[in-house]
C-alpha positions as CSV (number, residue, x, y, z in Angstrom):
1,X,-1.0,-62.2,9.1
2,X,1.4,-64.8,10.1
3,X,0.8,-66.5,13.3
4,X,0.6,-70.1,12.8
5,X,1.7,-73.6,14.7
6,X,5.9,-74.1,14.6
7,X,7.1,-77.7,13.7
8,X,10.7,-78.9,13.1
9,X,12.3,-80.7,10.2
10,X,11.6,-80.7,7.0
11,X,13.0,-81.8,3.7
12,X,13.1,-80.2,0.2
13,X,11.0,-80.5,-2.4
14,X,11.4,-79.7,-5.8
15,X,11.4,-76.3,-5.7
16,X,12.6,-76.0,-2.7
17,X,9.9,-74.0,-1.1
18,X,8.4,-74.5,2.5
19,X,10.7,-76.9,4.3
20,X,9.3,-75.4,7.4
21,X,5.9,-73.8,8.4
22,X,7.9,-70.3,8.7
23,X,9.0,-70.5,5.1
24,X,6.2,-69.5,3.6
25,X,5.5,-65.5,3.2
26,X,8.2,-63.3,3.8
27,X,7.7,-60.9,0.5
28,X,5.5,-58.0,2.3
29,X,7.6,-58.3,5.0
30,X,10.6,-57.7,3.2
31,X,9.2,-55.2,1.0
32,X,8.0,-53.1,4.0
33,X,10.9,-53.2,6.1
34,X,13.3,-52.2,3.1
35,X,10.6,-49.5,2.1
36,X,11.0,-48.4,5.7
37,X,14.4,-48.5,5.9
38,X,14.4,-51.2,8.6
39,X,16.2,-54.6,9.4
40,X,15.5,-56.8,7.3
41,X,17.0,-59.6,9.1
42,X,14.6,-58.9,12.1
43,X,11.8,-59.8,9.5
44,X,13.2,-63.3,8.9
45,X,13.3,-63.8,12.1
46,X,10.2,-62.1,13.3
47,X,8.7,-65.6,12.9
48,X,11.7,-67.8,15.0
49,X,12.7,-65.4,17.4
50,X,10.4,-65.9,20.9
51,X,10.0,-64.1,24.0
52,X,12.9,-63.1,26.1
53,X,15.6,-64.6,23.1
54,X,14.9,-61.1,21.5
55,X,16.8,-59.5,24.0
56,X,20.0,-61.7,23.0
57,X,20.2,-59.5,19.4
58,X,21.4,-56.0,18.2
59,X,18.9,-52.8,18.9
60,X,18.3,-52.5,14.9
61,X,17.2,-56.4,15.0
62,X,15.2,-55.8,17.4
63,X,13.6,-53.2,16.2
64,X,12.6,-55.4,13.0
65,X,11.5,-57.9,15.0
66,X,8.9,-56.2,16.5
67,X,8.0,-54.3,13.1
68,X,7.5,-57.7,12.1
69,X,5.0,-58.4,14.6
70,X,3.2,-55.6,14.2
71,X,2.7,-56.0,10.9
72,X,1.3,-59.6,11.8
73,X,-0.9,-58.1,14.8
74,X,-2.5,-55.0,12.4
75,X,-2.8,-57.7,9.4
76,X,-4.6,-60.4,11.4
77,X,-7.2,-57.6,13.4
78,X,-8.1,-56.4,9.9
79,X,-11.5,-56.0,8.7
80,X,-10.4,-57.2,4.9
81,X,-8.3,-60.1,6.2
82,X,-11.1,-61.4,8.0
83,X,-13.3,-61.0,5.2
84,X,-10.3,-62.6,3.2
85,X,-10.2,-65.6,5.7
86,X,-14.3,-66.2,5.5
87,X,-13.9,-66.8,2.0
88,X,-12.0,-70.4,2.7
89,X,-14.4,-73.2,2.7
90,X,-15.4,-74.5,6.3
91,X,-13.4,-77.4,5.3
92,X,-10.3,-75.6,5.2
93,X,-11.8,-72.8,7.7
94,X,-8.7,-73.7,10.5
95,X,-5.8,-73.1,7.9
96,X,-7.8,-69.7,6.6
97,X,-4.9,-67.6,8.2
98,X,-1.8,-70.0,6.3
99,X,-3.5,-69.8,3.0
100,X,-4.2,-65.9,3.1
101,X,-0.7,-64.9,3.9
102,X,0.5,-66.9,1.3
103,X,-1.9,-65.9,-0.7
104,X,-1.3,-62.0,-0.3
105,X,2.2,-62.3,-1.0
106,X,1.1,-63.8,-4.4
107,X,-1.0,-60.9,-4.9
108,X,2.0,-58.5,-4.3
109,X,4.2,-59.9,-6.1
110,X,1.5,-60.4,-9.8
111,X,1.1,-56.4,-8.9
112,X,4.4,-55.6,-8.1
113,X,4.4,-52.6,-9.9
114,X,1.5,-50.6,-8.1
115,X,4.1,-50.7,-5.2
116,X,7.5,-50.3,-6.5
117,X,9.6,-48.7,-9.3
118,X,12.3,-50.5,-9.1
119,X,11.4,-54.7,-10.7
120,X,10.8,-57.3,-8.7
121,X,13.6,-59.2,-9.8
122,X,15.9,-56.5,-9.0
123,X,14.1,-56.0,-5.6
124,X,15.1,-60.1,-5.0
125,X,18.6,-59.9,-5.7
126,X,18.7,-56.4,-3.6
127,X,17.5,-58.3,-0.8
128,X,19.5,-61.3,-1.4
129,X,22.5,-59.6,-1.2
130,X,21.6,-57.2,1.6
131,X,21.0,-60.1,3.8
132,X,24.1,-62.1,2.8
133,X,25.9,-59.2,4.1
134,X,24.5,-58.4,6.9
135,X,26.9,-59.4,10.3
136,X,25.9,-59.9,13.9
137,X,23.9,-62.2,15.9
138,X,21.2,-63.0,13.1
139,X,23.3,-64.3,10.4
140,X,24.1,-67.7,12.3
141,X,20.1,-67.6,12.5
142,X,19.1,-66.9,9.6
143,X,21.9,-68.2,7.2
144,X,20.7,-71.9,6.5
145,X,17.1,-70.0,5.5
146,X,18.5,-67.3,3.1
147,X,20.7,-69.8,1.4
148,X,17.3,-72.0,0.2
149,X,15.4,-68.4,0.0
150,X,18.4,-67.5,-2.5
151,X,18.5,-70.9,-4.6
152,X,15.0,-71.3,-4.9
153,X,14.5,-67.4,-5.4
154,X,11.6,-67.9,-3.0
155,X,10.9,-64.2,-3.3
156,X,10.6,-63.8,-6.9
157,X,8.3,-67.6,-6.7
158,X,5.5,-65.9,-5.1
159,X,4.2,-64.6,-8.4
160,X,3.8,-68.0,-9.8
161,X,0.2,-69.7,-8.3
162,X,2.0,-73.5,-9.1
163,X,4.7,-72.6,-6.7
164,X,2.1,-71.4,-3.8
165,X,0.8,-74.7,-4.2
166,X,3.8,-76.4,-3.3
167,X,4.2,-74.0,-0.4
168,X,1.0,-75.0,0.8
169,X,1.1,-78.4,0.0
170,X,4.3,-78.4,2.0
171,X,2.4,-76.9,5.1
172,X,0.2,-79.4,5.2
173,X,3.0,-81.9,5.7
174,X,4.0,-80.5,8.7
175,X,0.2,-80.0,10.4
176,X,-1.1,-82.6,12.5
177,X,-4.2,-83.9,10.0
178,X,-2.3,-81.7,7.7
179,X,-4.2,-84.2,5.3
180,X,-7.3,-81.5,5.0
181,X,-5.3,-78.8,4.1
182,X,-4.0,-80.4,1.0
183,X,-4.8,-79.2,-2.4
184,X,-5.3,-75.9,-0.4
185,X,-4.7,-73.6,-3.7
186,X,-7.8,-74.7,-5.1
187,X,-9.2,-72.4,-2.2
188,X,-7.2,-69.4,-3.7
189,X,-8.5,-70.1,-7.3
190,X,-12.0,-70.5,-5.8
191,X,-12.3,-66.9,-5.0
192,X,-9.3,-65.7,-7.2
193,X,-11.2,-62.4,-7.9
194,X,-12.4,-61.5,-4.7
195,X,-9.1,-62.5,-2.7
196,X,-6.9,-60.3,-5.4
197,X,-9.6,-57.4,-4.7
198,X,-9.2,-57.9,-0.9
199,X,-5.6,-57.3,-1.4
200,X,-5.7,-54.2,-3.5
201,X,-7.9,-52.5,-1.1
202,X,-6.2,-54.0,2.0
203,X,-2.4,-53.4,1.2
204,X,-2.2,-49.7,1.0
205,X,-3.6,-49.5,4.3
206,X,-0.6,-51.9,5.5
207,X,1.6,-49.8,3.6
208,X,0.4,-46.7,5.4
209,X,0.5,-48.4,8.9
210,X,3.8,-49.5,8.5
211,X,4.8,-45.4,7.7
212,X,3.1,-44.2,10.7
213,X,4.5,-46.8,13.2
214,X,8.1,-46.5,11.8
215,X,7.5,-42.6,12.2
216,X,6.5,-42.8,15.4
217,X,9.1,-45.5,16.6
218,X,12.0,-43.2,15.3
219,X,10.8,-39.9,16.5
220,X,10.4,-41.7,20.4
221,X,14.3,-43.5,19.6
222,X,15.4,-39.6,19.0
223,X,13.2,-38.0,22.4
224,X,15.4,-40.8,24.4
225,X,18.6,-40.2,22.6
226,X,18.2,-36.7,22.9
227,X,17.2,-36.8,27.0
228,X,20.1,-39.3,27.2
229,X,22.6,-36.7,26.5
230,X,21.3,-33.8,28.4
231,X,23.8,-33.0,30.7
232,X,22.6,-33.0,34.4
233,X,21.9,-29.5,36.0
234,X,24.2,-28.8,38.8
């Protein structure tokens, strides 16, 4: 759901969206880790943090990192994402998986209240906050991110199809021949319909996944702690 080419730099636009390719869709992420009572910090940084640097944070970051990437490795392997993804004109056919995520995250956040009681603007400043507060290791990481994400309310953006232009505008600044992916939104509108369908059917299978794999994650962390403190016969 969100493996895609790293580059540098960046400036802001307007908005303020997408300065870097990793700025683009963190909404589901968000939402599932807070749903799951996860780290949400390990979500930001599910996208930055590579290889062996995992080991240099807390055990509840990592833990969200690799809830992040599980969520991108059940997302991507996904019969409706790929059928999502075949909709993008050949054109465009390289960028399917860029345009998709962001895509999705527009989707959740128009239907927003299938999935959550509680507003999405209330969710956003939740979040916000949550973050801001957090301490340890992935603040310095993630702080120069959430202080655009809060300015710009990235979160709260996603439900507004002129700002996903701009995000994806802004990705094809940083892609080498970036220039074909420009004007990508016009694939979203394209297929509106059928990409807002894929989503309704795909996310509560997501939502489900991410249950059962935090279930399973927690009752293993309690079979270790549990052996851990067994006190040795003899």
């Amino acid at each position: 759901m969100w493996k895609r080419r790293r580059e540098n730099g960046g400036t802001t636009d307007d908005c303020g969206f997408a300065l870097r390719i990793i700025d683009v869709n963190f909404l589901a992420h968000l939402f599932l880790a807070d749903r799951n009572n996860d780290s949400l910090s390990g979500q930001l940084l599910g996208d930055i943090v590579k290889g062996r640097a995992i080991e240099g944070f807390e055990p509840d970051i990592r833990h969200g990192i690799a809830f992040h990437r599980k969520i991108d490795a059940y997302s991507d392997s996904h019969a409706v994402t790929r059928a999502s993804r075949s909709r993008i004109s050949p054109q465009r056919r390289r960028f399917a998986g860029v345009i998709i995520d962001v895509c999705y995250d527009h989707f959740l956040a128009r239907h927003w209240h299938r999935y959550s009681e509680e507003p999405l603007a209330g969710f956003c400043q939740r979040v916000y906050g949550q973050l801001a507060s957090e301490q340890g290791r992935s603040t310095e990481v993630i702080q120069p991110l959430l202080k655009r994400m809060v300015a710009y309310d990235w979160l709260g953006g996603y439900r507004h199809i002129e700002k996903i232009a701009i995000v994806l505008d802004r990705v094809a600044g940083r892609l080498t021949r970036g220039d074909r992916f420009l004007g990508a939104v016009t694939e979203i509108l394209a297929s509106y319909k059928d990409l807002e369908r894929d989503f309704l059917f795909f996310f509560p299978d997501l939502m489900e996944y991410s249950s059962e794999y935090i279930s399973a994650r927690n009752a293993s962390e309690e079979r270790r702690t549990q052996h851990n403190v067994r006190v040795p016969n003899g």
